[in-house]
matplotlib code that plots the C-alpha trace (Angstrom):
import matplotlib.pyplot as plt

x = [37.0, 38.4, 36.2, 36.8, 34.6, 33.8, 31.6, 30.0, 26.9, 27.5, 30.3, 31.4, 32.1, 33.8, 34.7, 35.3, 32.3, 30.2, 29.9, 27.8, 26.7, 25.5, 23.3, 21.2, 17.6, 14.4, 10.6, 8.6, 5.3, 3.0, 5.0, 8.4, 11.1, 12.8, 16.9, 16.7, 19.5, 19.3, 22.2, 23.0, 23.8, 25.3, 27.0, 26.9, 23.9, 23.6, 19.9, 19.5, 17.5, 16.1, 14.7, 14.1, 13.7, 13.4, 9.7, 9.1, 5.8, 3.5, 5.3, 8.9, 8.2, 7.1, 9.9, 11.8, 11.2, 11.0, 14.7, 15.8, 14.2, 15.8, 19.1, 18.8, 17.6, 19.9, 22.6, 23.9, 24.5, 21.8, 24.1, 22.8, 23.4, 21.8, 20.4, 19.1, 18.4, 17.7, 16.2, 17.1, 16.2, 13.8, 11.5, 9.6, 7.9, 9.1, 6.5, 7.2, 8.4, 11.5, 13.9, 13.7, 16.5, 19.0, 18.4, 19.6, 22.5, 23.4, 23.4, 25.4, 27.9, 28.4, 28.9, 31.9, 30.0, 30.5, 33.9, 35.7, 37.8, 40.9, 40.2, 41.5, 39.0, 36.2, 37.6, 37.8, 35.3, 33.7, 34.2, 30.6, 27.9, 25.2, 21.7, 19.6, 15.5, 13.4, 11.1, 12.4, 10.6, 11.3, 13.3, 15.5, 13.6, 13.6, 10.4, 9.6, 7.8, 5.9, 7.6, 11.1, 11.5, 10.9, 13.5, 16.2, 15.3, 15.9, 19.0, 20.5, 20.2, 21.7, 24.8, 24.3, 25.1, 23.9, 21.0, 19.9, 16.4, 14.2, 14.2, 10.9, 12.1, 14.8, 13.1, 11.5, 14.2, 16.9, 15.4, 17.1, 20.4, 23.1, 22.8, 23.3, 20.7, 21.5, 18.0, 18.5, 16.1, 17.3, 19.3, 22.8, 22.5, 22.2, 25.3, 27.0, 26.6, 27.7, 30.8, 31.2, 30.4, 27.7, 26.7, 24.5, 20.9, 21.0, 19.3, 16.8, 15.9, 12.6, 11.8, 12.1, 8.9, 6.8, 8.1, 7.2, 3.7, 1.7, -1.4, -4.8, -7.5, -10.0, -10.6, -12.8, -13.9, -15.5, -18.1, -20.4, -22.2, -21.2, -18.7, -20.5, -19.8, -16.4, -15.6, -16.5, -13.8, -10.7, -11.3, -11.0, -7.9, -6.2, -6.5, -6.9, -10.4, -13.2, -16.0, -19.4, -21.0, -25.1, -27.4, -29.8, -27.9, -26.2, -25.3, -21.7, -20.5, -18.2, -17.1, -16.3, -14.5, -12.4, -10.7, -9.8, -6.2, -4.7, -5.3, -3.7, -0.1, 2.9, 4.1, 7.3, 9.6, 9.3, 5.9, 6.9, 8.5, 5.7, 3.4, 6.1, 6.1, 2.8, 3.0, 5.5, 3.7, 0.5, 2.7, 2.4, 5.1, 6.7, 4.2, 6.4, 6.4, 3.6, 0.7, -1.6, -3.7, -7.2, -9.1, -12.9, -14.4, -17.5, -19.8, -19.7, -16.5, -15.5, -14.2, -10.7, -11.0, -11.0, -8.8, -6.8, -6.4, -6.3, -3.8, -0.6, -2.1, -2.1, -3.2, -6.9, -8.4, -7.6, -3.5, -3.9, -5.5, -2.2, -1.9, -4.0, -8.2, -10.6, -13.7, -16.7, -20.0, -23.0, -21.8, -24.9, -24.7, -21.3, -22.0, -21.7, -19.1, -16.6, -18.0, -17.6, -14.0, -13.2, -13.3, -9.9, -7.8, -10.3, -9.0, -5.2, -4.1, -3.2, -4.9, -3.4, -4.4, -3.7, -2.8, -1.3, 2.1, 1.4, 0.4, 0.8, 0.3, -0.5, -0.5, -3.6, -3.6, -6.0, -8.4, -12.0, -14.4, -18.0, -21.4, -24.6, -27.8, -31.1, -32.9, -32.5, -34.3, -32.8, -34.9, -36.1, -35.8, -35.6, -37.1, -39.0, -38.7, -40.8, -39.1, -40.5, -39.1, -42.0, -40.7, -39.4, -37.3, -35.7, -35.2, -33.6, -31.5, -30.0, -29.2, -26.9, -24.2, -23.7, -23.1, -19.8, -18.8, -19.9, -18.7, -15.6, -16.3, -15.4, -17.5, -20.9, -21.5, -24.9, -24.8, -27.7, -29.0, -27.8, -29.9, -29.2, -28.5, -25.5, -24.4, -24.1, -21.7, -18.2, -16.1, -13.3, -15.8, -15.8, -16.2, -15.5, -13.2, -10.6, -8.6, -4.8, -6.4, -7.8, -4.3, -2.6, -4.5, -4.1, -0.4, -0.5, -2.7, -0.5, 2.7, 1.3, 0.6, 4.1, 5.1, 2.8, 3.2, 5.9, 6.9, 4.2, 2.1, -1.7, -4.6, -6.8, -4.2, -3.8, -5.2, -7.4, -5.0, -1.9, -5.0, -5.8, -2.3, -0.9, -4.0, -3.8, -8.0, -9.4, -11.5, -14.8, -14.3, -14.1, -17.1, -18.8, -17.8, -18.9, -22.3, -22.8, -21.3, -23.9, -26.9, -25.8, -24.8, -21.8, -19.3, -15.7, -14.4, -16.8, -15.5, -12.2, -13.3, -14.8, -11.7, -9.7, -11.5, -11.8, -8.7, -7.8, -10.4, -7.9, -4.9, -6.7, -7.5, -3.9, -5.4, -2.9, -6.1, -8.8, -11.8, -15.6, -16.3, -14.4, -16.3, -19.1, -18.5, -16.7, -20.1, -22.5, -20.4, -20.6, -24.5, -26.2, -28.8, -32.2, -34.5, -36.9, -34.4, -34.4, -31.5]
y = [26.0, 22.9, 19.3, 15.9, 12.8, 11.5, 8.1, 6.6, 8.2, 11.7, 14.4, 16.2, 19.8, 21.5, 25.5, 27.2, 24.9, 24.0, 20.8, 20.3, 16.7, 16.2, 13.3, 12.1, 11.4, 11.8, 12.0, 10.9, 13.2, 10.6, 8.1, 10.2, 9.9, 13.4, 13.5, 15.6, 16.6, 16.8, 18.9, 18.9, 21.5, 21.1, 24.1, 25.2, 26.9, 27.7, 26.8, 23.8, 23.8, 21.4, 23.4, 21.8, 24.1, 23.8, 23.3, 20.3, 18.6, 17.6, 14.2, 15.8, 18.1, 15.9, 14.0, 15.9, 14.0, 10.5, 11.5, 12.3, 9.7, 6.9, 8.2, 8.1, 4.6, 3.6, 3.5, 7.2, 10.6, 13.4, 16.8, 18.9, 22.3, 24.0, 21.6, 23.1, 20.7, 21.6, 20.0, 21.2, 22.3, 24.6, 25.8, 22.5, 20.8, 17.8, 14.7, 11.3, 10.3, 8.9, 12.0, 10.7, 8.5, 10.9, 13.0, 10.9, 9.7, 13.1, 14.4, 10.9, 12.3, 15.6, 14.5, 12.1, 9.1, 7.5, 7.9, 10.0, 7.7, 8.5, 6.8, 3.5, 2.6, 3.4, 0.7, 1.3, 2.9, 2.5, 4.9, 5.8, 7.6, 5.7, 7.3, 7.0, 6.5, 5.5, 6.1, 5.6, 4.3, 5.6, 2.6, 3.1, 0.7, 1.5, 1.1, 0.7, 3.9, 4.2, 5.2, 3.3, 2.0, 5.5, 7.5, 4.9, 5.1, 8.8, 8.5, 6.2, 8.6, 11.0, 8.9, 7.2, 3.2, 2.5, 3.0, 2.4, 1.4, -0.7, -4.4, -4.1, -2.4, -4.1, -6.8, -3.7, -2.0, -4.5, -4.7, -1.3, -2.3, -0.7, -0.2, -2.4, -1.9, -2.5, -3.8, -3.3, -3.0, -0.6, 2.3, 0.8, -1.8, 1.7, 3.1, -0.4, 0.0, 3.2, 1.8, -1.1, -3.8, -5.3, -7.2, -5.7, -7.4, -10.1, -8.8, -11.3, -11.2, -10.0, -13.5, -14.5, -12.5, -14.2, -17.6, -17.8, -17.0, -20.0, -21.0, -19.5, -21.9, -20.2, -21.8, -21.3, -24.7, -23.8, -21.3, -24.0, -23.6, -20.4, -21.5, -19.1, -16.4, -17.7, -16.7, -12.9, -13.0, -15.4, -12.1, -9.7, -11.1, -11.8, -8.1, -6.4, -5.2, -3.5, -6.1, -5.3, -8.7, -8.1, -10.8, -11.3, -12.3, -15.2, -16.2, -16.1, -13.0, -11.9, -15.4, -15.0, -11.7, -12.8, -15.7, -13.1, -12.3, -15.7, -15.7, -12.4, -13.2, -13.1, -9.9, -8.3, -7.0, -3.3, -4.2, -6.0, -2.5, 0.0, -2.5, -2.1, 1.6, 1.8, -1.1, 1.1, 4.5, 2.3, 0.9, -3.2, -3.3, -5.5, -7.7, -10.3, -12.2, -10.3, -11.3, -8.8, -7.1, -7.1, -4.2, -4.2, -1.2, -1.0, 1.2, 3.8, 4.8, 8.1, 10.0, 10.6, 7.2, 5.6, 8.3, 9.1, 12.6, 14.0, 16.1, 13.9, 12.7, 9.2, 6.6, 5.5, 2.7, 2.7, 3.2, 0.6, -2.2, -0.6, -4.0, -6.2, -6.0, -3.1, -4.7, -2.8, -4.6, -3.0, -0.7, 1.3, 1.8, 3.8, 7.8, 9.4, 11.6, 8.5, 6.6, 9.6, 10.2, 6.2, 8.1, 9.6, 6.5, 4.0, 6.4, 7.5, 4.6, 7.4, 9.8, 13.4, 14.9, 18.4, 20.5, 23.6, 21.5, 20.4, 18.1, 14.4, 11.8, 8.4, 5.3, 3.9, 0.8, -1.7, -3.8, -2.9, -5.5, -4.2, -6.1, -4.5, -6.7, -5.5, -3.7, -2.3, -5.8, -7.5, -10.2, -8.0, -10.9, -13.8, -17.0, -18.3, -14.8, -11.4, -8.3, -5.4, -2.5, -0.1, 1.1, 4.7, 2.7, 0.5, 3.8, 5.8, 2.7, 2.4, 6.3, 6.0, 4.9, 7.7, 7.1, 8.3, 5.7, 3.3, 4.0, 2.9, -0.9, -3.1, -5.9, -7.0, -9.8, -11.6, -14.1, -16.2, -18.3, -21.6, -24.6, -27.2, -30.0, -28.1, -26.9, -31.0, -30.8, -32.2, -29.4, -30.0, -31.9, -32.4, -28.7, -27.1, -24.0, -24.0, -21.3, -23.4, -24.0, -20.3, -18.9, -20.5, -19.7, -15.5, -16.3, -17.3, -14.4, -11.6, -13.1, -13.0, -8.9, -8.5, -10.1, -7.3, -4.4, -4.6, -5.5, -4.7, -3.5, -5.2, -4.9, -2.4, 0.1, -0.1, 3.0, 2.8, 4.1, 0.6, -1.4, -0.1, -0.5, -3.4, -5.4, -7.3, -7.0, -8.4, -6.4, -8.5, -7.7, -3.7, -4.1, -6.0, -3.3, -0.4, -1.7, -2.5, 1.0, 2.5, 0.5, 0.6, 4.4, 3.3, 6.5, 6.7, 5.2, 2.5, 1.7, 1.4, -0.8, -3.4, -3.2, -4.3, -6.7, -8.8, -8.3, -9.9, -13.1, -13.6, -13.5, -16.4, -18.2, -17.8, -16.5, -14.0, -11.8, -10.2, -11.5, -10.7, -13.6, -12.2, -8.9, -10.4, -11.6, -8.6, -6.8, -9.2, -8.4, -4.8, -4.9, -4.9, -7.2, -5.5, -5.1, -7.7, -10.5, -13.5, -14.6]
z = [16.1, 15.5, 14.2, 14.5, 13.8, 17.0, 15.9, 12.6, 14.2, 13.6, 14.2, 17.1, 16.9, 20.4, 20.8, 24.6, 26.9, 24.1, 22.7, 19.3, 17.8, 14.7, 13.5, 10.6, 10.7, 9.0, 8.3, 6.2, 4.0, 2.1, 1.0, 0.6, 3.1, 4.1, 5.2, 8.5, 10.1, 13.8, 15.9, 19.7, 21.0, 25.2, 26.7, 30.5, 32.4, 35.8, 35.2, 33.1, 30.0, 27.1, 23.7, 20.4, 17.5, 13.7, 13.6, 16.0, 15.3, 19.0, 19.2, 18.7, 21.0, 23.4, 23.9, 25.8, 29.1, 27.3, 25.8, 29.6, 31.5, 28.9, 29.1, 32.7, 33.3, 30.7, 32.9, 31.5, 32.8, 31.6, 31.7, 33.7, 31.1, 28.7, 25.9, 22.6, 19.7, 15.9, 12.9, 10.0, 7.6, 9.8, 6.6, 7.5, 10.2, 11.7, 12.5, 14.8, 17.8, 15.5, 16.5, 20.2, 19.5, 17.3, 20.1, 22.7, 21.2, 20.2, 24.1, 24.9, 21.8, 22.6, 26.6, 25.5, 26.9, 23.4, 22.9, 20.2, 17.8, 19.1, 22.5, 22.4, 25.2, 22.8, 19.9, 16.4, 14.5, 11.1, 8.6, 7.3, 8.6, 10.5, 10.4, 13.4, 13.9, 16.4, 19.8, 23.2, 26.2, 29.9, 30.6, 27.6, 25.6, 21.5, 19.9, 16.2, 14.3, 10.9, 7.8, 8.9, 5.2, 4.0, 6.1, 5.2, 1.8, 2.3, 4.4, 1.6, -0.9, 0.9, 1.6, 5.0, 4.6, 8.0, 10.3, 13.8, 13.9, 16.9, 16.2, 14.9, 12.2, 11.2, 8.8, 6.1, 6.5, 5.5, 2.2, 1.3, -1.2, -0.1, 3.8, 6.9, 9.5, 12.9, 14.6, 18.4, 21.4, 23.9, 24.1, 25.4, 22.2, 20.0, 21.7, 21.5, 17.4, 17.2, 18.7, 16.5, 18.8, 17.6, 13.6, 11.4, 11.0, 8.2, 5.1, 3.5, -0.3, -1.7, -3.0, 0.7, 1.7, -0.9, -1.0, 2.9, 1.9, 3.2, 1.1, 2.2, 2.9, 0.7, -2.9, -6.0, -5.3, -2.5, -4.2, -5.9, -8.7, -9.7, -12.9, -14.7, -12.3, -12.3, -15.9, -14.9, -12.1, -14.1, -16.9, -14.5, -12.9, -15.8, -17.4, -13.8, -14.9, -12.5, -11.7, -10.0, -8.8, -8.7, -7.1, -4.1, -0.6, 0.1, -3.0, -3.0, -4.1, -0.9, -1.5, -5.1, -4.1, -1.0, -3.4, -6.4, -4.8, -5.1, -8.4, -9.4, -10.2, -7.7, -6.5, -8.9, -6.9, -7.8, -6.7, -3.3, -2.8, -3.6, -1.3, 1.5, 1.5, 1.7, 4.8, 6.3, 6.6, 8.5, 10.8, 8.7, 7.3, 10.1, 9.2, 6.8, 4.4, 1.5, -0.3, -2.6, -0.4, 0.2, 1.4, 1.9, 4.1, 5.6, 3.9, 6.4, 5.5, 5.9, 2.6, 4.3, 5.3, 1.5, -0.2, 2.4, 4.4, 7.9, 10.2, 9.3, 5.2, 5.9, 3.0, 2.9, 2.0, -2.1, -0.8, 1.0, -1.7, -3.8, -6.2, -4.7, -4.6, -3.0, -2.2, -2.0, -0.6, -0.7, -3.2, -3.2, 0.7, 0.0, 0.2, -2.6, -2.0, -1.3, -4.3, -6.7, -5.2, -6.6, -10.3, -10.1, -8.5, -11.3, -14.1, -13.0, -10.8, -7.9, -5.7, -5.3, -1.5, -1.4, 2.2, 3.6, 4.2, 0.7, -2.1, -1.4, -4.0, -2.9, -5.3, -5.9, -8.5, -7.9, -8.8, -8.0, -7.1, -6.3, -4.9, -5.0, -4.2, -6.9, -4.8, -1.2, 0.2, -2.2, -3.6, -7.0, -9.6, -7.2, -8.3, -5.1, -3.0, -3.6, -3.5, -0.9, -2.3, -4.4, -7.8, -6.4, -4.0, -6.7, -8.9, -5.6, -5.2, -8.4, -8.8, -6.0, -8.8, -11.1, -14.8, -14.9, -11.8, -13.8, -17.2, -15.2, -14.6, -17.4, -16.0, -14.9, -13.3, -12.7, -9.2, -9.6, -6.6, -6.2, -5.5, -2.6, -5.0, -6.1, -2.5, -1.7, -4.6, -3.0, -3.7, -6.8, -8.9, -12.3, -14.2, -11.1, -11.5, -8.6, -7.4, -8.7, -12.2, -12.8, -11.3, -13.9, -16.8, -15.0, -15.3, -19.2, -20.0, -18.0, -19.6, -23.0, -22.4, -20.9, -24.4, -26.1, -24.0, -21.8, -17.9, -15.6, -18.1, -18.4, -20.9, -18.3, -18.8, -22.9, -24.5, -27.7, -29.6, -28.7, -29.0, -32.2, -33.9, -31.7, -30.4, -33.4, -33.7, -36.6, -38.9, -38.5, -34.7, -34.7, -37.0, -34.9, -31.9, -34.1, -34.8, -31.0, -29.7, -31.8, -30.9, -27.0, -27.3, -25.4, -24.6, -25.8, -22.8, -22.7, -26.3, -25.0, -22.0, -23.7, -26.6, -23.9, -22.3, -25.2, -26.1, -22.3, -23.5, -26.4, -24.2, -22.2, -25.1, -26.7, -29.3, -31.6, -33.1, -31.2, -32.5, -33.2, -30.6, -28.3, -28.8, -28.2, -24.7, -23.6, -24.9, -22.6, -19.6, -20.4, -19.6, -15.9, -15.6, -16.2, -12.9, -15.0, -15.0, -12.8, -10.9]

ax = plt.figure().add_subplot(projection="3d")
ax.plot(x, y, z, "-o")
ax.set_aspect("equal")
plt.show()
């Protein structure tokens, strides 16, 4: 049996009447890509026939009559002989409708209607491989698919240095070093650049994506007199600590939360990566330029739906907030199966979903904001408004939160209610925190813990141990810690938590040394306000 290469797309293998094409393609499982190598297989059959094997998923093997009808009213000849396509390797299954186009263009291959590279009428022909994914429609239309980014990053590794993918695509995928993406939109285009006919897409930078970032309309100047309140957010921001917001309604505290992202600091491009990933297996990452995400899901959630899970493992909702902010209101409302599953992600920064195809782990590193009202009507405490609720239903209430959950928030915020002279405020008055001034005092702070701890690396993630040696904490401070730990009966992690909070107040205060005044703080925060307390 004799083999030549017959296009960049794949190679052509011919012996007696059969004809076999091979091309590369993939899938993804979580958030890993997986090389999959899809052969054609066309010999002659009195009685035509079109079989996929090698453990084709629903979709795959539903595209059987998309794959025919495309290639059809593409302007191509379907052969009318015995078809049989594998993806290898067998020993797993194969998801997506993103085989439809190796498929195709393997049958188009194996029938000569792309020309070998020996036929001058065919052109010349690149050298490399070109890898291959994406859905067809019945006209011969290409359409995009999740999990683009992933396969390509897959494909690269495995040597390919160009790819086929719908226009859609193209964008996410071009931000792959090392591989030229040809972004087309029907199936001749896709035949056109395996011949060479047509440019690459033009890759844009990282920087690109957040640069176009226009400015949000929602400011820190907007929530008025709430400076206070304020504080509690610009600490948790600048050391990416956990905050619960507690106050009556309609104070501000969905407000408060909604304007946290724009102060975090700008996406790092390992960062713009991991967030694109994660776009790409939902289906947004053709949704350029970036900004932090923020995720904030109803309280009926399901617990697939926050963790992540089902048929296919998708991401949930704490994948999805992946270095940006997961809001939770009505934290109470939230069963407790899905709030007591928050424990692992709060603790780890991932989530690990296991299933019969296997164990997927999903990154999970964000920063938890949390709004609870006092009481289920929500007026317990209120200055001019009584509260409904009898005792038992204020106790019920607050059980909803276990300990454990929150032994895992750094920060307790009070909202108190605001009164009408201060909502005729004008918004950016004097003392007024807005959301440019607290950014840049987030940006001072996390470059002073890159200094201390290295890239990427924040004062929420420090263990006791690097803040005891190098958290430069003065003795007068850990004293002051000791005696409060022991009054408060705070638990080891606790400990830890409010170590690193104030060690996050020094970092905004520039200050070298931890000190007992900063312990102090860190310790007020650490403290719900008690059921008696006015807001």
């Amino acid at each position: 049996m004799s083999s030549e290469r017959t296009s960049p797309a794949g190679r052509l293998q011919a012996g007696g009447s059969r004809v076999l094409a091979t091309l590369a393609s993939g899938d993804f499982l979580g958030l890993e890509g997986r090389p999959v190598e899809v052969q054609v297989d066309v010999g002659e059959r009195r009685t035509p026939a079109f079989s996929i094997v090698g453990r084709p998923g629903k979709s795959t093997r539903e595209s059987r009559d998309r794959i025919r009808s495309a290639i059809y009213n593409a302007g191509f000849a379907f052969p009318l002989a015995e078809i049989v396509v594998n993806l290898a390797p067998a020993s797993q299954e194969k998801q997506g409708a993103g085989f439809d186009l190796p498929v195709a263009l393997g049958i188009l291959l194996a029938t000569r209607q792309i020309p070998p590279p020996g036929d001058r009428a065919g052109g010349s022909q690149r050298p490399e491989r070109i890898g291959c994914v994406a859905e067809l429609g019945l006209h011969g239309e290409l359409r995009p698919v999740p999990g683009a980014l992933l396969v390509a990053d897959a494909l690269r590794r495995e040597g390919v240095r160009a790819i086929i993918v719908a226009r859609e695509n193209a964008a996410e995928v071009s931000l792959l070093d090392g591989l030229r993406v040809f972004g087309v939109q029907h199936l001749r285009e896709a035949v056109a650049a395996c011949r060479g006919e047509i440019a690459p897409w033009t890759r844009a930078p990282l920087s690109s994506l957040l640069e176009a970032v226009a400015e949000r309309d929602l400011d820190f100047a907007d929530v008025r007199g709430q400076e206070a309140t304020k504080r509690g957010c610009l600490i948790a921001a600048a050391g990416g600590h956990n905050l619960l917001l507690w106050g009556p309604p309609g104070v501000g505290k969905t407000m408060l939360a909604r304007r946290l992202p724009d102060i975090l600091p700008p996406l790092a491009d390992r960062e713009v990566m991991d967030l694109l990933r994660v776009r790409s297996v939902t289906g947004a990452g053709r949704d350029v330029p970036l900004r932090r995400p923020f995720r904030s899901p109803h309280h009926t959630v399901s617990y697939a739906g926050m963790v992540g899970g089902g048929a296919a493992v998708q991401p949930g909702e704490v994948t999805r907030a992946h270095g940006g902010v997961l809001f939770l209101d009505e934290f109470p409302e939230f069963s407790r199966q899905v709030l007591e599953a928050l424990r692992e992600p709060l603790e780890e920064g991932w989530i690990t979903i296991g299933r019969s195809r296997g164990a997927v782990t999903f990154p999970a590193r964000f920063l938890l904001v949390a709004a609870m009202n006092p009481c289920p009507c929500g007026y317990l405490g209120h200055p001019q408004r009584s509260c409904r609720c009898a005792p038992r239903a204020v106790e019920a209430y607050r059980r909803r939160l276990s300990g454990p959950l929150l032994d895992r928030i750094d920060l307790f915020v009070r909202v108190s209610t605001v009164g009408a002279g201060q909502l005729l405020e004008k918004a950016g008055s004097a003392g007024s925190l807005d959301t440019r001034t607290l950014a840049s005092l987030v940006r001072a702070a996390r470059a002073r813990q890159e200094e201390r701890w290295g890239a990427g690396f924040t004062n929420c993630a420090a263990s006791l141990n690097l803040l005891l040696t190098r958290g430069a904490t003065t003795s007068g401070a850990l004293r002051a810690l000791q005696v409060s730990a022991e009054r408060l009966q705070l638990s080891a992690r606790a400990f830890a938590r409010v170590l690193r909070v104030a060690r996050t107040i020094a970092d905004l205060e520039a200050e070298r040394d931890v000190a007992e005044r900063h312990v102090l703080e860190a310790l007020q925060f650490r403290q719900p306000p008690q059921p008696s307390e006015s807001f």
